[in-house]
C-alpha positions in Angstrom: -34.0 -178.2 150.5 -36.1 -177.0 153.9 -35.0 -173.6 153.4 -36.0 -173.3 149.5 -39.2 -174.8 150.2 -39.5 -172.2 152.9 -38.6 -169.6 150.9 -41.1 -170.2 148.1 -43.8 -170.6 150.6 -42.8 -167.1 152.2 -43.3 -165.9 148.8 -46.7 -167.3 147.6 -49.8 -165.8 150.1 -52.2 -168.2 151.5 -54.8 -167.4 148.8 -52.0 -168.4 146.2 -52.5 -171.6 147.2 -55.8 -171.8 145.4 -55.1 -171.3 141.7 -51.7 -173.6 142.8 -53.9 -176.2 143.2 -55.8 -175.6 140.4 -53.3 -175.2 138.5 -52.1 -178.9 139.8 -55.2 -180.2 138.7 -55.6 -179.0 135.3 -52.3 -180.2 134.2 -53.3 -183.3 136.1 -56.4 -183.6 133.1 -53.9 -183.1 130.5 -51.7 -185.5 131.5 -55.3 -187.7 131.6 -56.0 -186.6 127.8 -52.5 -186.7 126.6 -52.8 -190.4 127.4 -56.1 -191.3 126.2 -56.1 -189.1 123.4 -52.8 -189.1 120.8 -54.1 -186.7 118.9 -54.1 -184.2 121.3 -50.8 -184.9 122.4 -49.5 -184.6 119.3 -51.2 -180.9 119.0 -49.6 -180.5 123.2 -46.3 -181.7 121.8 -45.9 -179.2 118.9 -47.1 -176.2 121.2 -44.3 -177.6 123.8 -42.1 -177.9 120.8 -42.8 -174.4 119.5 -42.6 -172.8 122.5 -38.9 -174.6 122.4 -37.6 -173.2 119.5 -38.6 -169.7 120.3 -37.3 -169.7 124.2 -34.5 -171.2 123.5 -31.8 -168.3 122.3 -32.0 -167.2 125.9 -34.7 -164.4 125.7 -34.1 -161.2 128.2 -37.7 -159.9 129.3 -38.8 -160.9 132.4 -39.1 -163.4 133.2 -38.6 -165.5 130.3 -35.0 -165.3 130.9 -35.6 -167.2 134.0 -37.3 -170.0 133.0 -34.4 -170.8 130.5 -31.5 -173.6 131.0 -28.8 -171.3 131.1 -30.2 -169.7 134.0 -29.3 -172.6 136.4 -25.6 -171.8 135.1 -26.3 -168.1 136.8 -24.5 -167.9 140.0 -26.8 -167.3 143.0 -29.8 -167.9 141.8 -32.6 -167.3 143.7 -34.0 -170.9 145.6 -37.6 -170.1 144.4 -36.2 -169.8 140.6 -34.6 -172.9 140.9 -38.0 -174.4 142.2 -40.0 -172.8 139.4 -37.7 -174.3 137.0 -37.6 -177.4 138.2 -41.3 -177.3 138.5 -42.1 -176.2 134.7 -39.3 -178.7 133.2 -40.5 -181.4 135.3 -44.4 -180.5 134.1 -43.7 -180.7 130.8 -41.3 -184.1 131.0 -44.5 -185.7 132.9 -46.9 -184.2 130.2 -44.7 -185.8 127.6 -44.0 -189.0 129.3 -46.5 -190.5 127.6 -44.5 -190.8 124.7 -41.4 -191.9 126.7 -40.4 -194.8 124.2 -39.8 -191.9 121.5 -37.6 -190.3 123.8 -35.3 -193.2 124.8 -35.4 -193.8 120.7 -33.8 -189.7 120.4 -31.2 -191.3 123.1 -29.9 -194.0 121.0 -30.2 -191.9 117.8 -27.6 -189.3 119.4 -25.1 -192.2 119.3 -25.7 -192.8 115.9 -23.4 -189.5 115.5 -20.5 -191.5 117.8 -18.2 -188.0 117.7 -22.0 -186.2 119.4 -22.6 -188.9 121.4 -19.0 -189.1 123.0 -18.8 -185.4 123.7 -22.1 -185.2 125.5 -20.8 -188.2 127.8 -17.7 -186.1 128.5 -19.5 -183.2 129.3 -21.8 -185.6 131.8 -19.3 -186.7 133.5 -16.7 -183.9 133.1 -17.6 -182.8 136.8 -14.8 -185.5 138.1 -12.4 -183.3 137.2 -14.0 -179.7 137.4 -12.6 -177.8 140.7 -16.5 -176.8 140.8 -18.1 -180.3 140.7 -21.7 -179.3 141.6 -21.7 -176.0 139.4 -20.4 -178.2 136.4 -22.9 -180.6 137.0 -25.6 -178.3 137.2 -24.2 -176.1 133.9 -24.1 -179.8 132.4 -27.5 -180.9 132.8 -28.2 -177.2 131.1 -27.0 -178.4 128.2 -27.6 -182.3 128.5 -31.2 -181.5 128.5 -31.9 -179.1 126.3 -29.8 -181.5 123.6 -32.2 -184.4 124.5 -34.9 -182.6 123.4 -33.2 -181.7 120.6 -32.7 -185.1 119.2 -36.8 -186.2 120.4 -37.7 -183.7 117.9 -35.5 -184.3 115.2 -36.9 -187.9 115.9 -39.9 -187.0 115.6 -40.2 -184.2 113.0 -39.1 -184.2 109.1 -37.1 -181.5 108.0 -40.5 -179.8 106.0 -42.3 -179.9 109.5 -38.7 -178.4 111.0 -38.3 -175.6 108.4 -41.9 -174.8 110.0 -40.9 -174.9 113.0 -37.4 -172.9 112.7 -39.6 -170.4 110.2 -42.1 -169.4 112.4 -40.4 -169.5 116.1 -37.5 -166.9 113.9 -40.4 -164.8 112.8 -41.7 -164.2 116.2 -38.7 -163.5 117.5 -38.7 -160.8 114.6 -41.9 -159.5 115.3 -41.4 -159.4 119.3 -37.8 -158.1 118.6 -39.5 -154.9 116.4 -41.9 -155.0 119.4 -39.4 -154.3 121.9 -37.0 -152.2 119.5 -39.4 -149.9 118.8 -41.9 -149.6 122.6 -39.5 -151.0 125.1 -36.4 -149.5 124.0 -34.9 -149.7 127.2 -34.7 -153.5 126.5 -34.5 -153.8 122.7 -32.4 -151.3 121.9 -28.5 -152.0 122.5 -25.5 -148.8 121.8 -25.0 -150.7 118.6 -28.4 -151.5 117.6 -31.7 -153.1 118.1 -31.0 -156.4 120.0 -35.0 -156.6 120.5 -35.6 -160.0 123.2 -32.3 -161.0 123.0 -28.5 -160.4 124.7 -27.2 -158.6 121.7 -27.4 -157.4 118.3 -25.2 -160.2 117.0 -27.5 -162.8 118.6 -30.9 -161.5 117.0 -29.2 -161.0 113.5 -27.7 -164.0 112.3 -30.9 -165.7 113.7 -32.8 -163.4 111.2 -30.7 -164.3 109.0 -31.3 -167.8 108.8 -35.2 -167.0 108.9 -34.3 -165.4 105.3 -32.3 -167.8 103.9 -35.5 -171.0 105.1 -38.2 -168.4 104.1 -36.4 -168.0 100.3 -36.0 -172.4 100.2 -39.4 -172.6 101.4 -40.9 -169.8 98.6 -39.1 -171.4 96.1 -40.2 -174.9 96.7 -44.1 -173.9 97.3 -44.3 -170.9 94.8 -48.5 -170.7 96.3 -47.0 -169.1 99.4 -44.6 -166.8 97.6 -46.3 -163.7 99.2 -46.3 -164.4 103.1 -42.3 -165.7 102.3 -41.9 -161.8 100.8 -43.4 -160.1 103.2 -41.7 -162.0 106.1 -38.3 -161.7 104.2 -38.6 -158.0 104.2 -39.6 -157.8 107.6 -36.9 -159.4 108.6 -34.0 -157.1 106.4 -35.3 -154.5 108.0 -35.0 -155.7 111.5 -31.7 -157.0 110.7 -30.6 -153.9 109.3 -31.7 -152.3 112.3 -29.0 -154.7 114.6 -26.1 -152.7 112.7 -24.5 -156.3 112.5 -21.7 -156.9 110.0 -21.6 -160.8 110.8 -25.0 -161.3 109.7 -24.6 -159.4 106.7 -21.5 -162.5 106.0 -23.7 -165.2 107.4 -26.8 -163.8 105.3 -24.8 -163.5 102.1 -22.7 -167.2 102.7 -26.1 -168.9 103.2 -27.7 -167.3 100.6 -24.7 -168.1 98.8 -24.7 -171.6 99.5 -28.2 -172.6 99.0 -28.1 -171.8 95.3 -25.0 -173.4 95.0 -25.9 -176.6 97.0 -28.6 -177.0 93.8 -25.6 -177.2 91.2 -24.2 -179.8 93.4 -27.0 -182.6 93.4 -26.1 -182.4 89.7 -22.6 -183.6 91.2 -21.2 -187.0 92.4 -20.4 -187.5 95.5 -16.6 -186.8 95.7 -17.3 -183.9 93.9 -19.5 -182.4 95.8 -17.8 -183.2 98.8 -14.8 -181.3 97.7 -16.9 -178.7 96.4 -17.9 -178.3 100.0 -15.1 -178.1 101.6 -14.0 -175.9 99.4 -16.6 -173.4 100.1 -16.4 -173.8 103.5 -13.1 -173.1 103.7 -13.8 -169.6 101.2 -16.5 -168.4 103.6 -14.4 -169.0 106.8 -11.7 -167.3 105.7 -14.6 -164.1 104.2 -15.9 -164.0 107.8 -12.3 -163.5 109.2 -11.5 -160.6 106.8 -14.7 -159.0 107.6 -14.8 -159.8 110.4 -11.6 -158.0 111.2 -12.1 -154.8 109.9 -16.2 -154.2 111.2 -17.4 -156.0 114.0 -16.6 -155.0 117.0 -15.7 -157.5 120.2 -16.3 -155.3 123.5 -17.7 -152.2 122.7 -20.5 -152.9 125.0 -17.9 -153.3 127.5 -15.4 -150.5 126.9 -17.3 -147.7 125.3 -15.0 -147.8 122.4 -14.3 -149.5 119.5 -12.4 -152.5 119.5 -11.7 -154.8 115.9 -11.1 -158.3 115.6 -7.4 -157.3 116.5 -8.7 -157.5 119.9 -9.7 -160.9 120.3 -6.3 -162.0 119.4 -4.9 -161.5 122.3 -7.1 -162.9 124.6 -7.0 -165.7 122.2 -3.3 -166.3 122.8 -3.7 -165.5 126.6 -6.2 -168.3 126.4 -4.1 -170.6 124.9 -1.4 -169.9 127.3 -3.6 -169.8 130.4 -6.0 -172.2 129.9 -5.2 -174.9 126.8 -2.1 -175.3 127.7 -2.6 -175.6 131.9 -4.7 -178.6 130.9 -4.2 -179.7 127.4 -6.6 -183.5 127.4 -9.6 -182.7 129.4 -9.8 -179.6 130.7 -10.9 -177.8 133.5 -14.5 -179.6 132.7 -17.9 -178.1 131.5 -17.9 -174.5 132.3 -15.5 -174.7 134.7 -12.7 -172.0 133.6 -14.7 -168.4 133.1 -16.0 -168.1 136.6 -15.7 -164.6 137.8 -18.0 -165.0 140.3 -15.4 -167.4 142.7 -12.8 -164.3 142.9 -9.6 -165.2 143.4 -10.4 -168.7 143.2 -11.7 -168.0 139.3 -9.4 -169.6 136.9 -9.7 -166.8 134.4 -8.6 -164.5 136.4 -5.2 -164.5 134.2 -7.0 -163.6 130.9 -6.5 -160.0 131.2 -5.6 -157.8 128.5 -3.0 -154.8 128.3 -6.1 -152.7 128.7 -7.8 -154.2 131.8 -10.6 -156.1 129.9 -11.7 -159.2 131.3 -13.6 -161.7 129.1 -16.5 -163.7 129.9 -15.7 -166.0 127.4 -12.5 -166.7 124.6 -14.6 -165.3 121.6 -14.5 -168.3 120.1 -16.3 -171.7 120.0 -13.7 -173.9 119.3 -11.4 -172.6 121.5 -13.8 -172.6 125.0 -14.9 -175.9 123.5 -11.2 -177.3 124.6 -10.6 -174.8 127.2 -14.1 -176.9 129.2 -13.2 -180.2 127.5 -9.8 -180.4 126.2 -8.4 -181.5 123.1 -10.4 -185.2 123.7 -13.5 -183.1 123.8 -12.5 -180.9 120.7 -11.2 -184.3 119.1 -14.8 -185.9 119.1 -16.6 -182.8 117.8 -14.7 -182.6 114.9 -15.5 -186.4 114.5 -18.7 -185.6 114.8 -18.2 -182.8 112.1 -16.4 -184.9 109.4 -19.1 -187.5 110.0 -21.7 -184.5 109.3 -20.1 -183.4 106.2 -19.6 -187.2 105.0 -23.4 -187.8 105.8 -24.6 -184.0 105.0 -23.3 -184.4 101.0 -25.0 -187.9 100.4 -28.0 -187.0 102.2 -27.7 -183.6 99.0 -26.9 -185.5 96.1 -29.7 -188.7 96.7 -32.8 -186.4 97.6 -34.2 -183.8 95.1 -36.1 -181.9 97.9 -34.7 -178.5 98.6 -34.6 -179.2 102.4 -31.5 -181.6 101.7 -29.8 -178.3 101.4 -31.0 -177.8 105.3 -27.9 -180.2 107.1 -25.0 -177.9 105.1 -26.7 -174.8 105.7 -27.3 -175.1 109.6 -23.6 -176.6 109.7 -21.9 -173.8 107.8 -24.2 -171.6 110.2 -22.4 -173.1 113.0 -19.2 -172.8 112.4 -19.7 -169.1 111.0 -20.6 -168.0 114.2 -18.0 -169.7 116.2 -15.5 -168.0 114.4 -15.6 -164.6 116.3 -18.1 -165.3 118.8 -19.1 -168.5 121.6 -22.2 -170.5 120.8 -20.7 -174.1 120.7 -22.0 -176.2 123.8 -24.1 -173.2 125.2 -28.0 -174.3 125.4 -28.3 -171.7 122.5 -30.6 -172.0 119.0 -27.0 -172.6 117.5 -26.7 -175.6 119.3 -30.0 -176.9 119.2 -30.0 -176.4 115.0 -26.6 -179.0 115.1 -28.1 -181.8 117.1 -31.6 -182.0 115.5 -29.5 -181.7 112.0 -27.2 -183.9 113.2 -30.1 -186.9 114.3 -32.1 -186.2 111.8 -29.0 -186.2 109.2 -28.6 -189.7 110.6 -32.3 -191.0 110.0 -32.3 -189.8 106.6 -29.0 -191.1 105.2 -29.8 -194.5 107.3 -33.3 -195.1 105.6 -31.4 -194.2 101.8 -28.6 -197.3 103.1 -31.7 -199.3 103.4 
């Protein structure tokens, strides 16, 4: 601890140390206002809670990708990062600690969804049995937190004042993503297409995607704001278009798909529309396979070359026999498998294909999901998942509001995604959309039992 503090003194001049102090006290007075004035928490809270939703796909400017939770998980991080995260998270946890009783409310509402409640405990305490105990404990409270948040908003928030927020954080990450694309190409622009302030064109799309599909419920349930919905619709096709992503185009069409079919099934009871569901779910996971298969590609940025679908099926199996099947209930614990960085000591060192390509992950949620936790792990999320779906089609077919289509849509987004690609316990918008869908799923359906 000497030597970080050391060497984030050695980095900040003497005459630093004046706007540090300042800097101290200002957020000292807002701390003072945010107490004696709810209002202006409130207004604190959404800009903390805005800020949220846009940083949290992992954006790669400088030095924005710093300051985000997957950035502890980066090995050898620099000790002053790790101070200047600790420093901002621990800013804004003191700025909101006024409203601390809402915040141990969000705990206890997570454990309304036993399946999400269970898996987060795993991963807390999967560092008993990682072979990397700190760095699994560290990657853990990556996610742990981020997740916490997560359920104080959907606490806090309705799902009209969280189509707001998921509308407009998506449509700055369009406008900054054209930004980039078009006068930073150098970071925007990817081999395969614009990935504007993100990792990759298949993580800026299908989020453009869902900004299409909330800005079309939104326009269609307050006609008086039918032009700005246009507008940012188009905007948004053409960035995606841009990305040269064949997923999106599937997640895009499946959503759009389902949201007009989600209105013919509030006409439904409930077993029907249950199995109506499930029936489409099933339909689109299998459409996302096929095209899946013959378009998108898994390591071109890797290889140079172009590599289908086909490609992932080996690694898959290698996976299975690896990894799955070295430890089948638990694990090897939260991101504790796909460390390259330990060498010879990495346990993915085995997941090699016939032509020399190492993943960084299995290229597919469900499967990393029981390669860190096992099939106890994998077990309580699809708990969790049945639960949603049980909850998700009463919450449809009792409330007339178009954002009861919301729950489905962000779950069908999920599991979409995980399909081909790994987004499922990664401190990712993916993520973040299940557990605030999930709560808030939970507070809804509990008030209509009341």
């Amino acid at each position: 601890m000497k030597d970080t503090i050391k060497s984030l003194l050695s980095m900040v001049p003497l005459f630093a140390l004046v706007p540090l102090v300042f800097g101290i006290i200002v957020i000292l007075i807002v701390f003072h206002l945010a107490g004696e004035n709810p209002k202006f928490a409130l207004t604190l809270e959404r800009i903390i809670v805005f800020y949220f939703f846009v940083m949290i796909p992992n954006l790669t400017p400088y030095p924005l990708y710093n300051l985000h939770p997957t950035y502890f998980t980066t090995p050898d991080v620099p000790p002053p990062w790790k101070v200047i995260q600790i420093l901002l998270y621990g800013i804004i946890s003191f700025i909101l600690i006024s409203r601390f009783r809402y915040i141990f409310r969000a705990i206890i509402a997570i454990f309304k969804d036993i399946g999400l409640g269970l898996l987060l405990f795993l991963i807390a305490f999967s560092f008993l049995w990682s072979a990397t105990p700190d760095f699994t404990l560290t990657a853990s409270l990556s996610l742990l937190g981020p997740s916490l948040f997560a359920a104080y908003i959907a606490k806090q928030y309705n799902w009209q004042e969280l189509s707001w927020f998921i509308r407009w954080s998506t449509s700055t990450l369009a406008l900054l993503s054209f930004y980039y694309a078009q006068f930073k190409p150098d970071i925007g622009v990817h081999s395969k297409g614009w990935m504007g302030v993100t990792a990759h064109p298949n993580i800026i799309a299908p989020i453009l995607a869902i900004n299409i599909v909330l800005w079309t419920a939104h326009a269609i349930a307050n006609p008086k704001d039918i032009k700005i919905a246009i507008v940012t619709i188009l905007f948004s096709l053409y960035v995606r278009q841009q990305t040269n992503s064949s997923t999106s185009i599937v997640v895009l069409f499946l959503l759009m798909c389902l949201l007009m079919i989600l209105q013919f099934f509030k006409s439904l009871n409930y077993q029907q529309a249950l199995t109506g569901f499930i029936l489409f779910l099933v339909v689109a996971m299998g459409l996302t396979i096929v095209v899946s298969s013959n378009f998108e590609y898994v390591i071109v940025d890797v290889l140079g070359k172009d590599m289908t679908l086909t490609g992932r099926v080996p690694v898959w199996n290698l996976v299975l026999e690896k990894a799955v099947s070295q430890r089948p209930l638990l694990g090897f614990g939260y991101y504790g498998f796909w460390q390259k960085s330990r060498g010879e000591d990495d346990p993915s060192r085995y997941i090699i294909t016939d032509n020399g390509f190492r993943p960084r992950h299995a290229h597919q949620g469900f499967l990393d999901l029981a390669v860190d936790l096992g099939l106890i792990g994998l077990s309580f999320f699809f708990l969790s998942i049945c639960r949603y779906i049980a909850f998700g089609v009463k919450y449809l077919i009792t409330d007339s509001k178009i954002e009861s289509t919301f729950p489905l849509l962000f779950l069908t987004f999920l599991i979409i995604l995980n399909l081909s690609e790994s987004f499922l316990l990664k401190p990712s918008h993916v993520w973040v959309y299940y557990v605030i869908s999930s709560v808030r799923l939970s507070l809804d359906t509990e008030k209509k039992s009341l």
